[in-house]
N, C-alpha and C positions, 0 to 999 in steps of 0.2 A: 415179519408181520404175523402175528394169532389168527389162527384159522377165523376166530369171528369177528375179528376186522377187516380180514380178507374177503369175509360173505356181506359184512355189510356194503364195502366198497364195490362190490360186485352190482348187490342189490340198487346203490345208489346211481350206477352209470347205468343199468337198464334203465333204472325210471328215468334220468335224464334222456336219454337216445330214444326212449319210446321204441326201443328194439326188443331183439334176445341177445342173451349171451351165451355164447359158446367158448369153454374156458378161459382162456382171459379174453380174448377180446370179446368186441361187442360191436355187435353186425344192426345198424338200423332198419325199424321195418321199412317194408318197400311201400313207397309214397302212393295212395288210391290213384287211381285211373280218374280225373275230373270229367277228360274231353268225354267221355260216354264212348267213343267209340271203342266197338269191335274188331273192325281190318284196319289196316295200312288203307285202301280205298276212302273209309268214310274220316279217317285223320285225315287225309289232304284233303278232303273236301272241306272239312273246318277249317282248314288251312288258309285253304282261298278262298275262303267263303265271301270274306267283305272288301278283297281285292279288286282295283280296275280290270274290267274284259280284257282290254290288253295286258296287263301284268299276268293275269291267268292264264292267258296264251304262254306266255312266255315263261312262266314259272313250270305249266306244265312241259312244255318242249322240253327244257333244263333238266328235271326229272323224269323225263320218260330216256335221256341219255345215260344218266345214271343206274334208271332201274334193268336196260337191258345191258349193260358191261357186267350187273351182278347178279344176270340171270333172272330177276325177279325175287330177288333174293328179302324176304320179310324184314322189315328194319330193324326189328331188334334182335336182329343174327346177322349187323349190318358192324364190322369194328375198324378201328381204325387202320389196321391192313388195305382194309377193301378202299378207303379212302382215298390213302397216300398213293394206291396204286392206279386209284381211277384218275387222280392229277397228274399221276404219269402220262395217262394214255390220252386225257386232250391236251397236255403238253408240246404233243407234237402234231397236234390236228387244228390247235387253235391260239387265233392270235392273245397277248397275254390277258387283253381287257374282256374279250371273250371268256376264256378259264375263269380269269375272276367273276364274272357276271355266274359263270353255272355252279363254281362251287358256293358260292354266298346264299344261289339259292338252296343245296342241300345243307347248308350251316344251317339256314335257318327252320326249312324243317326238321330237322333235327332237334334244333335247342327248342321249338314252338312244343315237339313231343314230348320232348323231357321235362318242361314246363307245365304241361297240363296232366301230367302223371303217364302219357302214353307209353313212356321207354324211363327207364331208371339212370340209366348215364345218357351224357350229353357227347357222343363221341367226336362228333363234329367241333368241338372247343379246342381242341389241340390240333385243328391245321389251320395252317393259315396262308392268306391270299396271296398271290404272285402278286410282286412289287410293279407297277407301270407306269410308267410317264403320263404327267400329268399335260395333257394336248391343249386343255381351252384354251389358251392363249393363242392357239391356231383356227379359233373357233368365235371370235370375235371382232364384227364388223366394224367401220371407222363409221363416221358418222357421215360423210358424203356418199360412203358405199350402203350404208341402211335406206336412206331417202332415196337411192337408184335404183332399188330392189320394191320397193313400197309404190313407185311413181309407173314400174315398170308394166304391170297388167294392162289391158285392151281394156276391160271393163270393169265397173264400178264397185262391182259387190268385192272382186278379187284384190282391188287395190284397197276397199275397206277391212278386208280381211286382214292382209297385212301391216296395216296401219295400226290396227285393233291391239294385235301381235305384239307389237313393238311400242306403242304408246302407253296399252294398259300392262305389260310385262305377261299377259296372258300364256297358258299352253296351251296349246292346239287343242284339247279336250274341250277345255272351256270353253272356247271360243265355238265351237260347234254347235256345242251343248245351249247356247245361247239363244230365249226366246224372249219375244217382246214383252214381256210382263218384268223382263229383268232388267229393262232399262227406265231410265228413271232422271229425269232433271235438275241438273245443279246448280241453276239459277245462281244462289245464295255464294256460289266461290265464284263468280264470274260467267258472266256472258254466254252462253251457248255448252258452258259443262258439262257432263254426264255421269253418269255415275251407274256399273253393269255389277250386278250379284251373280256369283259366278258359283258351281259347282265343281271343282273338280280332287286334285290328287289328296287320296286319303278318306277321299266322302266328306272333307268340310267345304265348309260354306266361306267366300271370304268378298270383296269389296274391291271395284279398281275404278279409279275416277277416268272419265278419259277427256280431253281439251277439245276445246270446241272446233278446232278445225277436224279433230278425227270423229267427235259425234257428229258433225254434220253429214259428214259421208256416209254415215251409219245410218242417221234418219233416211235419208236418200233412197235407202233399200226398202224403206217401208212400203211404197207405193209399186203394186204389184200389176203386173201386164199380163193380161190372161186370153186367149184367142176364146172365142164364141161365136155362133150361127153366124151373127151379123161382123165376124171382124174382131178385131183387140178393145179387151175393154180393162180399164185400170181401178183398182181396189187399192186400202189400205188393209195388210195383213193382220191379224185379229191377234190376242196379246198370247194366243198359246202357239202362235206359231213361230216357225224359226227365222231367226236374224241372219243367218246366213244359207239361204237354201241351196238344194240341192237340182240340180236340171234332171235329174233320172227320175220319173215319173214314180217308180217304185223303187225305194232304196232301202225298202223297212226300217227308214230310222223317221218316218214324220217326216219326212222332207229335208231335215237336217244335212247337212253339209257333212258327208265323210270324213274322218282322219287321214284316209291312204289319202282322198283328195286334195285335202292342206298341201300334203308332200309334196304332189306334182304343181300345185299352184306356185307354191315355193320355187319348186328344182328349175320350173318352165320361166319365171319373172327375173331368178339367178342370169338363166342361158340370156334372157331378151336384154338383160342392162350388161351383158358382155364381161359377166364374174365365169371364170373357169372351176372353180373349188366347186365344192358337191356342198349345198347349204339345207341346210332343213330347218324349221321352223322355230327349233330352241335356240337359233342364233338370234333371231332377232329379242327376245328375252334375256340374253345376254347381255347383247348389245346395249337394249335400256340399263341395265344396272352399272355399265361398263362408262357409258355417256353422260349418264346420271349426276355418276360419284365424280367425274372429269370437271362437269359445271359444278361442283362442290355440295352436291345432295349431302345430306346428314345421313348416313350409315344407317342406322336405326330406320331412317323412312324410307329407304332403298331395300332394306329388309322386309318391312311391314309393307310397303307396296307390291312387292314379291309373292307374298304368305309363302317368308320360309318360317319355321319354327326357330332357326339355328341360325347367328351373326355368323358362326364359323361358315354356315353354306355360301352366305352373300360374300364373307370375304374371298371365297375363291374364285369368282369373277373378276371382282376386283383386283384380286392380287397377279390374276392373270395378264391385266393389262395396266401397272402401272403408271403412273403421274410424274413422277419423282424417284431419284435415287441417290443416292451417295456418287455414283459414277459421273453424275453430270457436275458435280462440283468440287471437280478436280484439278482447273485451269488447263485440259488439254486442249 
């Protein structure tokens, strides 16, 4: 090749790479910094910035294991060494669905940095997640055992709670987060229908009708029992207050009904209808998708009643407890 076709081919791969060149090869410039930040600190604060309280919990724990194995170590002096060796050491401290939950979270800060220009490689791309058994199918209730768990509470708010849960496919966010201004009448599909706008995973907004034998128990809540001078006196709650309240006079959430408190409403209704398993509140969301598709729901509305984004997510309920199989139609 002539020295000045050498220099123009040269000339022409800078300008393509938007780099330099250093004899033959050709090094790209390094990508601006979008995120604005300065430290590692005000990165993860972008990070989780528009994450669930809870997720932030838990994203932070995740990462604060990480940062002490590597000392505190800056991330972008952060290589795939330090990686493989930190999935060594919860290897043998944690169960596999564990490991995977902590390293997915430093995957993903990771590729969040390398994506907004904070770090130039993505070193977190080349490891990948311990393989685990897939459980749900150990995690989905029959539908004699969901109506035992739902019937099971003393009182009315707690069995409407679970009702809610399992009717509208709710999570426990939502369902807390829920104020009378979010419920709404649906006449028009039938008799005593409802209809809750719901708030939760992700920050969208999404829709769950619920059937009039569970909004009745809902309305039921509305009518509020308050002790004063003279004795008990009963009000209806005003439309910013919560549908499911709270008995702890101060719980700084408004009145609102806890998430740790779901749990034990849950774990305590489990114990009283005489289930021994450990259940929590995403079984019975389960459950509906699992009972749903059994009465022959159309997938698609099993989905979109969900607000999953993804058919692959709803088929994994499903597929956890199927209908049908080759095995039964084998004349054994």
């Amino acid at each position: 090749m002539s020295v000045a076709r050498d220099a123009a081919t040269t000339e022409l791969l800078t300008e393509r790479s938007g780099g330099l060149v250093d004899g033959p090869s050709v090094r790209p410039a390094p990508m601006p910094n979008f995120s604005g930040a300065k430290t590692d600190e005000r990165l993860v604060e972008l990070w989780l910035a528009r994450r669930a309280p809870s997720t932030r919990r838990k994203y932070a724990e995740d990462l604060a294991k990480f940062r002490d194995f590597t000392e505190n170590e800056p991330l972008a002096a952060v290589t795939l060494s330090d990686l493989y060796d930190f999935a060594g050491f919860i290897s043998v401290l944690m169960a596999p669905s564990s490991q995977g939950r902590v390293l997915a979270t430093i995957k993903s800060l990771l590729s969040f940095a390398n994506k907004v220009g904070y770090l130039p490689f993505n070193v977190g791309a080349a490891v990948e997640l311990p393989k685990i058994k897939d459980t749900l199918s150990e995690r989905i209730l029959t539908e004699a055992e969901a109506h035992r768990l739902m019937n099971a509470p003393r009182n009315a708010r707690d069995r409407a709670l679970l009702s809610v849960l399992y009717a509208g496919a709710l999570r426990r966010e939502e369902a807390v987060r829920l104020k009378w201004r979010d419920l709404k009448d649906r006449d028009d599909l039938g008799g005593g229908v409802g209809q809750a706008t719901l708030f939760g995973k992700g920050s969208k907004t999404g829709i769950a009708l619920l059937p009039a034998s569970v909004y009745s128990q809902v309305l039921a809540l509305r009518k509020v029992s308050e002790g004063t001078a003279d004795g008990k006196a009963e009000r209806y709650a005003a439309e910013d207050e919560p549908v499911f309240r709270s008995r702890k006079r101060r719980n700084g959430l408004g009145g609102h009904l806890e998430v740790s408190q779901v749990n034990r409403i849950v774990a305590k209704a489990a114990k009283d209808a005489g289930m021994d398993r450990p259940i929590s509140p995403h079984w019975l969301r389960h459950a509906h998708a699992s009972h749903a598709h059994a009465r022959k729901t159309d997938l698609a509305l099993i989905r979109d009643t969900l607000r999953h984004s993804s058919i692959a997510t709803t088929g994994r309920y499903l597929h956890a407890r199927p209908n049908d199989s080759s095995a039964l139609h084998l004349g054994l």
